[in-house]
C-alpha positions as CSV (number, residue, x, y, z in Angstrom):
1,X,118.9,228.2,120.1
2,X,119.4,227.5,116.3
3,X,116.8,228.5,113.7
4,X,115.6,226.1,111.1
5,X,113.5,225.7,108.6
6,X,112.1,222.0,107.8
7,X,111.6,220.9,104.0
8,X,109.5,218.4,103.3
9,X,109.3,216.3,99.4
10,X,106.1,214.6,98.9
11,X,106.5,212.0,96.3
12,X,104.2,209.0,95.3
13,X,105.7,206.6,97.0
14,X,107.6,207.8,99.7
15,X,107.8,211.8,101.4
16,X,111.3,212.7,103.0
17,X,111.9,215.3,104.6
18,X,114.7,217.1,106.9
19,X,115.6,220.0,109.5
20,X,117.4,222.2,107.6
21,X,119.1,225.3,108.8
22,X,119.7,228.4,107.4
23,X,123.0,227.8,105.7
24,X,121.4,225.0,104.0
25,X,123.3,222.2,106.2
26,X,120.6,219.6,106.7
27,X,120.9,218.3,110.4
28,X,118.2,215.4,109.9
29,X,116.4,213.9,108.0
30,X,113.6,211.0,107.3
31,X,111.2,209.0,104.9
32,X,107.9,207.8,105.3
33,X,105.6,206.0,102.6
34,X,103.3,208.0,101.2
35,X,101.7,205.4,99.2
36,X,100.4,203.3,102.3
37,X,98.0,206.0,103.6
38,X,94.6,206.7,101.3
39,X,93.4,209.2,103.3
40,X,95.1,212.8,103.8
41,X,93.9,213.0,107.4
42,X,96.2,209.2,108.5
43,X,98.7,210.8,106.0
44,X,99.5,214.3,108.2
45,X,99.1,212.5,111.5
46,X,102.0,209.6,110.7
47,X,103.8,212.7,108.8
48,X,103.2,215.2,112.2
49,X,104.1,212.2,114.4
50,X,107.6,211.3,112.4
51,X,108.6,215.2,112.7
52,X,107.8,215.9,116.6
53,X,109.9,212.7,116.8
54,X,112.8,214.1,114.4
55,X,112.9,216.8,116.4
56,X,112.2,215.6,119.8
57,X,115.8,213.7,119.2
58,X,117.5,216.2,117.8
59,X,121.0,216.8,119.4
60,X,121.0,220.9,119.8
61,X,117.9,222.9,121.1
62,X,115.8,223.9,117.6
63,X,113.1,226.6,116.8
64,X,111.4,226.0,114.2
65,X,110.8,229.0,111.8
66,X,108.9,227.7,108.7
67,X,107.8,224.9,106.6
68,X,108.3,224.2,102.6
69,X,106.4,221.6,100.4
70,X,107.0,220.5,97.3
71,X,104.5,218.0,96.1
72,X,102.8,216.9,92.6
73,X,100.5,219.6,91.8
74,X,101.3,221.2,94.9
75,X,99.4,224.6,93.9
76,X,101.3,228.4,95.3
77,X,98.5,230.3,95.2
78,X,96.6,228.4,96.7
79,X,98.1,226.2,99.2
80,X,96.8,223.2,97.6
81,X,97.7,219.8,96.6
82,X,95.1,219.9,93.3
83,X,94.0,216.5,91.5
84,X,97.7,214.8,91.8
85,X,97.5,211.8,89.7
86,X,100.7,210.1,91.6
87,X,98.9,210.6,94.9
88,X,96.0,208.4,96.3
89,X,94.0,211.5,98.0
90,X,92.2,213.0,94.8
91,X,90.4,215.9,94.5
92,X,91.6,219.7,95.8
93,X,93.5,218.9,99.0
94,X,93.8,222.0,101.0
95,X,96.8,220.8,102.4
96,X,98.8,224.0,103.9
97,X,95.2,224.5,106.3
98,X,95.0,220.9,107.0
99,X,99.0,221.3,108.4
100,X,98.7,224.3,110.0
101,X,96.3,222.5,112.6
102,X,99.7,220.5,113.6
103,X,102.1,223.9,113.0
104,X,101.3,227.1,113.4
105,X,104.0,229.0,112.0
106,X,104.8,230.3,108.5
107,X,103.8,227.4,105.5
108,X,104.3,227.4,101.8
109,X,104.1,224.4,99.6
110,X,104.5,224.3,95.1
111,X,105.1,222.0,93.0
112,X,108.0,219.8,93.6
113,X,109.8,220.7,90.8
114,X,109.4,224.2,91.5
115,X,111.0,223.7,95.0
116,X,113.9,221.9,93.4
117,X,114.3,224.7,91.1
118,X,114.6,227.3,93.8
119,X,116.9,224.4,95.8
120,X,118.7,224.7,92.4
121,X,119.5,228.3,92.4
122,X,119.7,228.7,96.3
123,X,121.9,225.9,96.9
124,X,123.1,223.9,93.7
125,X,124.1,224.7,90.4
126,X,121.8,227.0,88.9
127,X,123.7,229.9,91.3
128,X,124.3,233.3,89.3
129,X,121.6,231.7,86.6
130,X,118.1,233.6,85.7
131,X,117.2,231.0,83.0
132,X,116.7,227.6,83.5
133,X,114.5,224.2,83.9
134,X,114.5,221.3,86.3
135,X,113.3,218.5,85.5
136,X,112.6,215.6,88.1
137,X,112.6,212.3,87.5
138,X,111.2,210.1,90.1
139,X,107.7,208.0,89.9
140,X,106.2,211.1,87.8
141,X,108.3,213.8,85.6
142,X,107.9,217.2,86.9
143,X,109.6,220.1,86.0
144,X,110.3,223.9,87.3
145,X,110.9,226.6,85.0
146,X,112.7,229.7,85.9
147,X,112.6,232.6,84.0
148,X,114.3,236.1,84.8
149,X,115.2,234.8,88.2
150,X,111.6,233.8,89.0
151,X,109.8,230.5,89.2
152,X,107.2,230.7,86.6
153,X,103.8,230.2,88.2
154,X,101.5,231.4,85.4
155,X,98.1,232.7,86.4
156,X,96.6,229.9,88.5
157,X,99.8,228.4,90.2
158,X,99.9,225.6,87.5
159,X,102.5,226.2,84.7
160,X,105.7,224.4,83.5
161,X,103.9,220.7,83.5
162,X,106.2,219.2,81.0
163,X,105.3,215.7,82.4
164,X,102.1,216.1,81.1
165,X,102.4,217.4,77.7
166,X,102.0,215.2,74.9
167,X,104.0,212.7,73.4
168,X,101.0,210.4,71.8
169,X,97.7,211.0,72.2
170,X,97.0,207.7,71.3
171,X,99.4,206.0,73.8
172,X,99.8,205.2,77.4
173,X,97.1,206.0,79.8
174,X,98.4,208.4,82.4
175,X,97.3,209.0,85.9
176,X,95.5,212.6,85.0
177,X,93.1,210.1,82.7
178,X,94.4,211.3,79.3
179,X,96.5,209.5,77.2
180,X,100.5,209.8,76.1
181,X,101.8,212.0,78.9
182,X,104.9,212.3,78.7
183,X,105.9,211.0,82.4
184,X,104.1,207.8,81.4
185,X,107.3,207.2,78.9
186,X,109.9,209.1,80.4
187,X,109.7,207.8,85.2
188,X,111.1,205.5,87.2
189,X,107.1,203.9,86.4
190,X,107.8,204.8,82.5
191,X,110.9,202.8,82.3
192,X,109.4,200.0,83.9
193,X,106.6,200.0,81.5
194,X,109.0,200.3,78.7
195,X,110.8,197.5,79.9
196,X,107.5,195.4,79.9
197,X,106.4,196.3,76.1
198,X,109.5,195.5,74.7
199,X,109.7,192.3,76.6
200,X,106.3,191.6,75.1
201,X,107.3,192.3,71.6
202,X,111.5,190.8,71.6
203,X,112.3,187.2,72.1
204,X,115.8,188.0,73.0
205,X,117.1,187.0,76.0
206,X,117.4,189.5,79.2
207,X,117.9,188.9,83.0
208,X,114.5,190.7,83.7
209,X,112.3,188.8,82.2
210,X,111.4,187.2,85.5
211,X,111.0,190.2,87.8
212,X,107.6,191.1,88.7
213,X,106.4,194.7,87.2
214,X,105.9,195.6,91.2
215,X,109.3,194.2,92.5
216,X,110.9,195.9,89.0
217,X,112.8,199.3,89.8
218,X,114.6,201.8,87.9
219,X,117.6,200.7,89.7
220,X,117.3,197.1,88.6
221,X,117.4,198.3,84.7
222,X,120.0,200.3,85.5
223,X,122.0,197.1,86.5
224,X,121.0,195.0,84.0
225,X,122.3,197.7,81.8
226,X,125.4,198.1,83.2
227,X,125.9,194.2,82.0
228,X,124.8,195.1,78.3
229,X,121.3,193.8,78.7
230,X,120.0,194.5,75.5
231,X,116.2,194.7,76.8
232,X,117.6,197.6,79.3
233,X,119.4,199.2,77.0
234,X,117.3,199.4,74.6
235,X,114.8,200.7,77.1
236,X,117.2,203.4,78.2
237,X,117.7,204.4,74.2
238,X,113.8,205.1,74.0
239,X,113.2,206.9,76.7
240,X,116.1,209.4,76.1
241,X,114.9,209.5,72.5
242,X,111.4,211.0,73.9
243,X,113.2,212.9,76.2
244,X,115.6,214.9,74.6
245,X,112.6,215.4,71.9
246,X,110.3,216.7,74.5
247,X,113.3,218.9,76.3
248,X,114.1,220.4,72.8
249,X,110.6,221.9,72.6
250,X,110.3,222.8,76.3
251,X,113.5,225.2,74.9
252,X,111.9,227.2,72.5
253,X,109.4,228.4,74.9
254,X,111.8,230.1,77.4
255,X,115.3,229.9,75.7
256,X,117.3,228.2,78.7
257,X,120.6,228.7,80.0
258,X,120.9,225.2,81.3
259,X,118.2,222.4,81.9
260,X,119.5,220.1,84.8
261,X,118.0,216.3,85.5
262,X,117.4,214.7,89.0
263,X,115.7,211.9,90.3
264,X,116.0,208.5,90.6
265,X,116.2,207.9,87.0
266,X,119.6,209.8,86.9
267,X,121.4,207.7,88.7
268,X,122.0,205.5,85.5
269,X,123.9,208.6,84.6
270,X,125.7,207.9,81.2
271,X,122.9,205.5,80.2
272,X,120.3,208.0,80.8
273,X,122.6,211.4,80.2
274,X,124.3,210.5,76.6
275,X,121.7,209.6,74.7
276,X,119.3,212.1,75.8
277,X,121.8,214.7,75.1
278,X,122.2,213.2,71.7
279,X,118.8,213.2,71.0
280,X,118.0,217.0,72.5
281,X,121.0,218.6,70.3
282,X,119.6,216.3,67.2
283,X,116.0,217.9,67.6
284,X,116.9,221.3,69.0
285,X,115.9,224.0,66.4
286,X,119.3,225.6,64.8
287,X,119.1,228.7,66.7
288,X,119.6,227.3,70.1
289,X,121.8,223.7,68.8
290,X,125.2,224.7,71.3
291,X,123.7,227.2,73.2
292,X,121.6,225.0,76.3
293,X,123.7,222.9,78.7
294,X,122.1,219.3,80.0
295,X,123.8,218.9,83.5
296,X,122.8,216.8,86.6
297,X,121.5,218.6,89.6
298,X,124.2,220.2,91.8
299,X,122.1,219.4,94.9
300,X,123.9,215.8,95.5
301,X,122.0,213.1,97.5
302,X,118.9,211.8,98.3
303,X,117.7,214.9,99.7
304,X,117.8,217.0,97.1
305,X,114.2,217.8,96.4
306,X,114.1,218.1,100.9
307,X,117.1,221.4,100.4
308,X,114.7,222.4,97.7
309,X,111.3,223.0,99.6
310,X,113.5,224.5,102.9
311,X,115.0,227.2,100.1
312,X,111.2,227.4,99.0
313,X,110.3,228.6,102.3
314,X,113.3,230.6,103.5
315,X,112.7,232.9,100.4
316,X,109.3,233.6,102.3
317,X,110.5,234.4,106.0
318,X,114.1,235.9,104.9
């Protein structure tokens, strides 16, 4: 019988997730929409019913050891999903209890960028490092910063929430109801938004002029890039401008090795990478200019963020 561990990535739109075992080879996997349920109770009952089927088909005899969460706001401490702005069930979520009623065995759910920062150093390229960010970008921006080998938590469960520091006060309204957060420029949603403003305020010509905001994705800019676009490139320039300005402060708090990006939005790679690098070494102060590496994740694939909350757990039953 083979011991595994089963990760699971909540996201605003969609949640994958995946029977992982203890080497890290995932053996399954799935998605399901999270957006399409508004209340947490229809949520873990499609969620319980997608796993028992996952595993009901799976082609060797499983035991299942342990589950890892990672999920906006996703609290440590507390085993709580805590006033996610990218999620529709608001409030405090005491999500771990809730899931235990469908799995009794060992649960432990953080942030999702703090389960893609342990993925990092358990499985991807952050190996052998103790000083490092991730930074995912997907319909929010989240972000997990080791330090000393260790996720950094803080005292309530709640540090490294880059996505939500400033870049305007006076700008775009955010899901968390204040104004300028930085995912609200720099998402697969920011991008979009960008896309939209400067459509507003150019009369040049671009191919997605005619796309509804809803049918518009990250993917689609990327494309229209790729063709020299001017509207998408201009919109890639921007938001690697706030970017690298934003990752260049998020360095002198912890003085990173590396920072690595993942995420939907990184699969524009160059368009996305180059000029935020540009912009990150342009605002860096002098001490660190040279010194921080900007690298993609080395977890490859969609299920990144999955490898990421099964390493978050094995580091609890190991």
């Amino acid at each position: 019988m083979k011991e595994v561990v089963l990760g699971i990535d909540i996201g605003g739109t969609n949640t994958k997730f995946g029977i992982v075992d203890l080497n890290g080879n995932i053996l399954d996997s799935k998605s399901i929409s999270t957006a399409v349920h508004g209340a947490i109770e229809s949520y873990l009952e499609a969620l319980s019913s997608n796993i028992d089927q996952v595993i009901a088909n799976s082609k060797e005899e499983i035991v299942l050891k342990g589950i890892g969460i990672g999920a906006p706001n996703g609290n440590y401490y507390r085993g709580t999903i805590e006033f996610a702005p990218n999620l529709n069930w608001k409030g405090n979520i005491k999500f771990v209890e809730l899931f235990q009623e469908y799995y009794e065995i060992p649960m432990v759910i953080t942030n999702d960028a703090n389960a893609a920062a342990i993925g990092e150093m358990t499985f991807g390229a952050a190996k052998g490092m103790e000083n490092f960010i991730v930074i995912t970008l997907g319909t929010g921006l989240g972000s997990g910063i080791v330090v000393n080998g260790k996720v950094v938590y803080g005292h309530d469960g709640f540090a490294g929430e880059l996505g939500h520091t400033l870049v305007n006060v006076f700008g775009r309204h955010c899901g968390c109801g204040r104004k300028g957060c930085l995912e609200t420029y720099v998402s697969a949603t920011g991008i979009k938004r960008t896309i939209y403003k400067l459509l507003a305020d150019h009369n040049g010509k671009s191919e997605l002029i005619d796309i509804n905001f809803h049918d518009l994705t990250a993917e689609m800019i990327t494309q229209a890039a790729k063709k020299n676009d001017p509207i998408a490139l201009e919109a890639f320039e921007y938001t690697a401008r706030i970017l690298g300005m934003k990752l260049a402060d998020a360095v002198a708090h912890t003085s990173p090795e590396a920072i690595f990006l993942l995420g939907g939005l990184t699969k524009a790679e160059d368009y996305i990478f180059e000029p935020t690098k540009k912009h990150f070494e342009d605002n860096l102060l002098n001490i660190y200019k040279g010194k921080v590496k900007l690298l993609p994740s080395g977890l490859k694939g969609s299920n990144a963020a999955v490898l990421g909350a099964a390493a978050l757990i094995m580091g609890e039953i190991n």
